[in-house]
Structures are given as structure tokens and as C-alpha cells.
C-alpha positions, 0 to 999 in steps of 0.5 A: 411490399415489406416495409423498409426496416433496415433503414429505420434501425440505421436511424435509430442506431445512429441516433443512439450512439449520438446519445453519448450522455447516457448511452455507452455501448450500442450492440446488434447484429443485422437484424431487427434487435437492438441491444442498448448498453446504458452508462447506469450500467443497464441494458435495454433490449429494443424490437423493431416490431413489423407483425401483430403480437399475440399477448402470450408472445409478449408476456413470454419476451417480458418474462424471459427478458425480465429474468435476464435483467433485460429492459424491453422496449417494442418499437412498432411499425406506425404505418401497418401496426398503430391506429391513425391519429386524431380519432377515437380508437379501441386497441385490440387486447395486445395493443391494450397491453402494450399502451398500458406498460408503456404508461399510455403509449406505443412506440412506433417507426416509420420512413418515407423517401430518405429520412426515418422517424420513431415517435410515441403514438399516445392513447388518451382517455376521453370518456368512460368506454373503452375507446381512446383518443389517439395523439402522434408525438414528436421524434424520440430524443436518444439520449432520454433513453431511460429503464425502469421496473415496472407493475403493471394489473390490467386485463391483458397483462399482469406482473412486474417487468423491466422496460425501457422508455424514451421519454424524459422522466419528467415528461412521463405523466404529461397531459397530451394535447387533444389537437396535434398541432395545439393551439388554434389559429387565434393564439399563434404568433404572428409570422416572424419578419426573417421567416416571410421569404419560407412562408411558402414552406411553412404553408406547405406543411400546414404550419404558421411561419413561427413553427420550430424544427420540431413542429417542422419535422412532426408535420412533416411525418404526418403529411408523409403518412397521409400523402406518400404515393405507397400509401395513398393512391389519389392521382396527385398524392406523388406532386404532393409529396414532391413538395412535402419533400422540398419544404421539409428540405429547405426549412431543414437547411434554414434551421441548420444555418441558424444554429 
């Protein structure tokens, strides 16, 4: 079944015309392009990404793009393309590629039901080897849409290229947790009074009753990835996903009334 990109691109074209701040003009044409006009004047080029990449393929899109004065930015499919997270992992040479100029990580896309996700998938460095350790991130923040001119000497890749992130600057050398959901059941905060009656919610995600709309959504997409039926063939993964649905539906309509 071919993955349903056009609903993704819906969400990320929507996220970036919100992104007023440092987006000015959002541009595509139906297909799986983006081009993002940026109020410093420059402009990124994003793929929504649903196939292997072969290196030569990925040096020829940077090299051409580069030329054009075009920052690149390869957003890849989460659920067919990315390894899965919280395990040790050792990328393919594109893969290889791609995490060292993206600084260690891979931008990647996913959707479940109605709602559409793009998140960095982070590969971290554990031990000597050539293994990685893999960590999920929260969704993208649009308006941290950023370029920058990059070098990048690895095995796989080598030369100078124009490249978009959507990291915030500050956050870009950040030290990844090696838990995804971060601290341990000892250092959380006991469960607020005003969110005992959505415990029930919370639980369902697997979160404490303290969790933010962030954690909420972030567990909700790794709940989904593991349960949703296209993905998971156990005789109960539909009921699950039913109610990963319904707490992710209240708790998100609790967030939006406390604003």
C-alpha cells in the first residue's frame, strides 16, 4: 500500500505558511517538492523522500541544488526508510550519508488516521564501533526553518553544500537523551490535582499525569508506529489504536481549552 504522502506534505505546507516569522512564500506544485522562500532571502528545496537513495543520487541533488544557490533538506519516510528507535543501529552508506550532514540526524514523516508528523530521527554515538544509538524527537517547529553552508569529510560524502534544518540553532549540538521518554519514574512530578480526571488518558499514552502537549503528541506517534493495524498484525493492535486515538483526542482538546 503506498504510504499516503500527500496528506503529509498537506501538514507540512500548512505548518509552513504558519511560520510567518521566517517563512514568506511557500511554493509546490502537487508533487513530493517543496520550495520554501525564507524572509533572509533564501530558499530551501525539501523531498518528501519514500525510496532508498543511492549516494551517487544524493551527491548529484546537493551538487546541482548547491550550484542553484538551493539549501536541501531530504525529509524521509519514518515507517519503511529509518530504523526504529531506542536500539542500537548500523546505517547503510546513504543512510551514513545523510545523518552526518544533517549533524547526526534524519529528518523523517509519518501519518496515522488523520494527523501527519515530521520529526528528527537522532543517531548518537555510544561507543567506538560503528553502531549508533537511535532516538525520536519531538515534531518539527516550522518557524526554526534555518539554512546554512556546510563541509562535510566522511566516508560516504565529501564537499561543501547548501542545506536546510529545522532545528533551532542553539539546539543544534544538543546531547540527545538516551531514554525517549527521559527521566525515570523517580524524578517525575507527581500527578497535578487538575489533571486526575484525564489520568486515564495519560496512562494510555504511557506518560505521567504531568506530561506537556509535546510529550503528548511525541508518544502519541510512537504508540501509533508500533500499534497502528497497517503496521501491526497482532488481533488487538485495531482496539489499541482505538483508544491511542481517543486519549490523544481528549488530552489534545484539554490542551486547547487551557490555552
Amino acid at each position: 500500500m503506498r504510504f499516503d504522502v500527500h496528506k503529509v506534505r498537506t501538514y507540512l505546507i500548512n505548518e509552513l505558511n504558519e511560520a510567518t516569522r521566517t517563512v514568506a512564500d511557500v511554493r509546490h506544485d502537487g508533487t513530493d517538492l517543496i520550495l520554501v522562500d525564507l524572509v533572509t532571502g533564501e530558499t530551501v528545496i525539501i523531498y518528501l523522500i519514500e525510496r532508498l537513495m543511492p549516494i551517487n543520487e544524493i551527491k548529484e541533488t546537493l551538487t546541482e541544488n548547491t550550484a542553484k544557490n538551493l539549501h536541501t533538506l531530504f525529509v524521509l519516510w519514518g515507517d519503511m526508510l529509518l530504523p526504529e528507535e531506542e536500539r542500537l543501529y548500523v546505517p547503510e552508506d546513504w543512510m551514513d550519508a545523510l545523518q552526518t550532514l544533517y549533524n547526526h540526524k534524519i529528518y523523517g514523516y509519518d501519518s496515522y488516521g488523520p494527523y501527519a508528523s515530521v520529526f528528527p530521527v537522532h543517531f548518537n554515538k555510544k561507543q567506538v564501533g560503528l553502531d549508533y544509538y537511535i532516538t525520536y524527537g519531538d515534531a518539527i517547529t516550522a518557524a526554526n526553518l534555518h539554512c546554512d553552508y556546510v563541509h562535510v569529510n566522511s566516508q560516504h560524502l565529501n564537499g561543501f553544500w547548501r542545506v536546510a534544518d529545522f532545528a533551532a540553532r542553539a539546539e543544534s549540538h544538543r546531547e540527545q537523551p538516551s531514554q525517549a521518554n527521559g527521566a525515570s519514574d523517580e524524578q517525575r512530578v507527581p500527578v497535578d490535582n487538575r489533571r486526575h480526571s484525564l489520568s486515564v488518558y495519560f496512562s494510555v499514552l504511557e506518560l505521567p499525569g504531568n506530561a506537556d502537549r509535546n510529550a503528548v503528541r511525541r508518544a502519541y506517534y510512537h504508540l501509533a508506529r508500533r500499534y497502528h493495524p497497517d503496521v501491526n498484525d497482532s488481533p488487538d493492535s485495531t482496539k489499541r489504536m482505538q483508544q491511542i486515538n481517543e486519549a490523544y483526542r481528549h488530552l489534545m482538546a484539554h490542551f486547547d481549552r487551557e490555552r
